[in-house]
C-alpha positions in Angstrom: 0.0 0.0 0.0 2.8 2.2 0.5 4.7 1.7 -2.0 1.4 2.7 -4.4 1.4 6.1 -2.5 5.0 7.2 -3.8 4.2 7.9 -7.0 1.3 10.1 -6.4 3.4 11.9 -3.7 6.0 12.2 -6.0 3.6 14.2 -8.9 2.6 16.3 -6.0 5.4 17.8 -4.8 6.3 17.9 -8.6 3.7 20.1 -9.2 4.0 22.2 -6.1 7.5 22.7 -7.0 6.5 24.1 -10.5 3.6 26.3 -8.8 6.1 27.8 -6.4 9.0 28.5 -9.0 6.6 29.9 -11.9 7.5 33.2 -12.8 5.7 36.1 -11.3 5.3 39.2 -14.2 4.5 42.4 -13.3 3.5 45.9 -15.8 4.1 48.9 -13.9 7.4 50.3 -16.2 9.9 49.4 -18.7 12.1 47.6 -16.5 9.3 45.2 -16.2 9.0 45.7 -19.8 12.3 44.3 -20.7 12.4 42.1 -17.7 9.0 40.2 -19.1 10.3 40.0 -22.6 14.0 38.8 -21.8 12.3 36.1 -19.5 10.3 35.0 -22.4 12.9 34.9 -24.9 15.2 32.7 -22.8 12.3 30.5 -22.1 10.7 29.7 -25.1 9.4 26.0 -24.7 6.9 27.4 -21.2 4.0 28.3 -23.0 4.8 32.4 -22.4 3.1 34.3 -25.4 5.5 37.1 -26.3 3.0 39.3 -27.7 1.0 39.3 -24.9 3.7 39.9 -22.6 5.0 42.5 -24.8 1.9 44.2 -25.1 2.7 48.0 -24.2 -1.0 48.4 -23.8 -0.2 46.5 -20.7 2.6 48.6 -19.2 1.5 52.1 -17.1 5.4 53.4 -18.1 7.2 52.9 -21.2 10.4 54.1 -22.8 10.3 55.6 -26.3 13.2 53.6 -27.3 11.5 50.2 -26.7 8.1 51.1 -27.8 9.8 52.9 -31.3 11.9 50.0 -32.1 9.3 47.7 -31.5 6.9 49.9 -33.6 9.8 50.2 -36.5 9.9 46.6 -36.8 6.0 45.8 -37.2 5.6 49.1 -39.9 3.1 46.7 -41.2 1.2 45.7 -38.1 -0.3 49.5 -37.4 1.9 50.5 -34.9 3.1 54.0 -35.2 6.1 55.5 -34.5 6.2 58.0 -31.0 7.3 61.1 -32.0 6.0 65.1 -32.5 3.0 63.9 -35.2 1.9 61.0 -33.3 2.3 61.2 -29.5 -1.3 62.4 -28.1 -0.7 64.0 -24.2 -1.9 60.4 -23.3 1.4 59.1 -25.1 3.3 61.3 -23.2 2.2 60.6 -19.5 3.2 57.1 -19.9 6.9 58.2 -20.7 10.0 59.6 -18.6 10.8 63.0 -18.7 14.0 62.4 -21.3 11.6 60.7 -23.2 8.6 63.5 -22.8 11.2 66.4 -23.9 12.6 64.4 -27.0 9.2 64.8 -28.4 8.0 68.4 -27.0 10.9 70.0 -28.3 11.0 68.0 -31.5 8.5 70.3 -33.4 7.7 73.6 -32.4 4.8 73.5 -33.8 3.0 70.7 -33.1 0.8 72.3 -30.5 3.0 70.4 -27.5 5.2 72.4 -25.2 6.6 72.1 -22.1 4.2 73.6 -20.2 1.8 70.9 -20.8 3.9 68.4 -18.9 5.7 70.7 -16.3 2.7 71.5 -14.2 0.6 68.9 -12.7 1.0 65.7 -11.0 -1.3 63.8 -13.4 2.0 64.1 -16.3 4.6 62.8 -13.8 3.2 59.2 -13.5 6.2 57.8 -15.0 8.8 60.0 -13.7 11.7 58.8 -11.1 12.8 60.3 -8.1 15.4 61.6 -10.5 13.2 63.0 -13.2 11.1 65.0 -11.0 14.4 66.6 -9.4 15.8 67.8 -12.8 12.1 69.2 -13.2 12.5 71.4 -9.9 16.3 72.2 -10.6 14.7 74.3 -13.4 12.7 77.0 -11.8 14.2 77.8 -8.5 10.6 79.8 -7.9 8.0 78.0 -8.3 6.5 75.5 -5.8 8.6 72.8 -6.5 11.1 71.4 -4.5 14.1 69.0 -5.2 13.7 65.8 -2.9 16.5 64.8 -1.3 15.2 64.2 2.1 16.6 66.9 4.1 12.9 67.9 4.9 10.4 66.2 6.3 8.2 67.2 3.5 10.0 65.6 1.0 8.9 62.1 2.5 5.1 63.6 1.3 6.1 64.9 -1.8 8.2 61.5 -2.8 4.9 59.8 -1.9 2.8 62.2 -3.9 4.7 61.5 -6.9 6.4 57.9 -7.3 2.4 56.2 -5.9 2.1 55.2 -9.5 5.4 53.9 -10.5 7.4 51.1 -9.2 10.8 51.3 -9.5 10.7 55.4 -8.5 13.9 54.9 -6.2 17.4 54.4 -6.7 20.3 54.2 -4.0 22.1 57.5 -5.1 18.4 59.0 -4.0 19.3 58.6 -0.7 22.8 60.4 -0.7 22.2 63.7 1.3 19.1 61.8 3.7 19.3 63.5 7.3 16.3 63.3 8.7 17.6 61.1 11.5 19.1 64.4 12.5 16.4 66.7 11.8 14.5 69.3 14.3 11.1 69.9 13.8 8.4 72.3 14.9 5.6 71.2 16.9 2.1 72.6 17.3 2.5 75.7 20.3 0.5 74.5 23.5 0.1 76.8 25.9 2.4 76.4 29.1 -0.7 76.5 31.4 -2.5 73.5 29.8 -1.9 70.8 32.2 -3.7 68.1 30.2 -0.5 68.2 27.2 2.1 67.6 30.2 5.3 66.7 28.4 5.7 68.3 25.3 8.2 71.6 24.9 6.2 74.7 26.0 7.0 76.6 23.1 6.6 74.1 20.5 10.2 73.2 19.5 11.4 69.4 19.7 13.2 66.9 18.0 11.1 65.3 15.8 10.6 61.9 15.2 9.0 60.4 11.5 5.8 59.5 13.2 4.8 63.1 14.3 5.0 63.9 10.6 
């Protein structure tokens, strides 16, 4: 009787095996992008439809490389080239900001400009940490701010704009973070209210993340 139950047990843990090891995708940017397709590629006998995995349709980011070379090779297939005549401002939130500028600046009059991706979150889907900084490096007078962590802010801000995109962070990002050492302000309370015993009578502290 035993022996009958080893090869069933065997096919089981075969199969959890494979469940366990089968490759997870994911479609937020192109790193997934050419993660998904160079998985695919070196795997060709798993059943992994390329053109479904390499879908951009499926992506929330792209880069304009990728998606123009993939477009160049299918001329046939009606996939258009990204550039100044075809990108819609749809086209463009999906890309980086190198990418965004390469077009905006291409043709000065294709009725896209600069100013229709510099202001508003909604056009900085796909932007890294990175991008977003050389965006505020270029006005230092308007309301944005480079993030470098130095403010407690910035951990807001960083949220505000990388919610939609994965990979947002690199380690360099993190170069000039001092937070750990940062004084903050809190709230005045008034020195005669008893009931907020503890806290600095004039408002000034050291802060810690989770007053912020």
């Amino acid at each position: 009787m035993k022996m009958k139950k080893l090869p069933v047990l065997f096919l089981f843990a075969v199969l959890v095996a494979e469940i366990v090891s089968a490759k997870v995708f994911y479609f937020s940017d192109e790193i997934d992008y050419r993660d998904n397709v160079n998985y695919a590629l070196s795997h060709p006998y798993v059943g992994i439809d390329l053109d479904e995995i390499g879908d951009f349709r499926r992506y929330n980011c792209i880069s304009l490389a990728d998606y123009n070379s993939f477009a160049s090779a299918r001329s046939f297939d009606s996939y258009d080239v990204l550039d100044s005549s075809t990108a819609g401002r749809d086209d463009l939130k999906k890309l980086r900001r190198a990418d965004q500028l390469r077009i905006v600046d291409e043709d000065p009059y294709d009725g896209l400009d600069r100013d229709d991706i510099d202001e508003g979150y909604d056009n900085w889907e796909c932007y890294t940490l990175k991008d977003y900084n050389l965006l505020a490096r270029q006005n230092q007078f308007d309301k944005k701010e480079v993030v470098d962590f130095t403010d407690y802010d910035h951990l807001e801000e960083s949220r505000r704009i990388g919610k939609y995109r994965y990979h947002f962070f690199e380690p360099d990002d993190f170069a000039e973070f001092n937070l750990q050492y940062a004084v903050g302000r809190r709230p005045y309370y008034s020195p005669y209210d008893y009931s907020r015993s503890g806290y600095p009578l004039y408002g000034y502290g050291v802060a810690r993340i989770e007053d912020y």
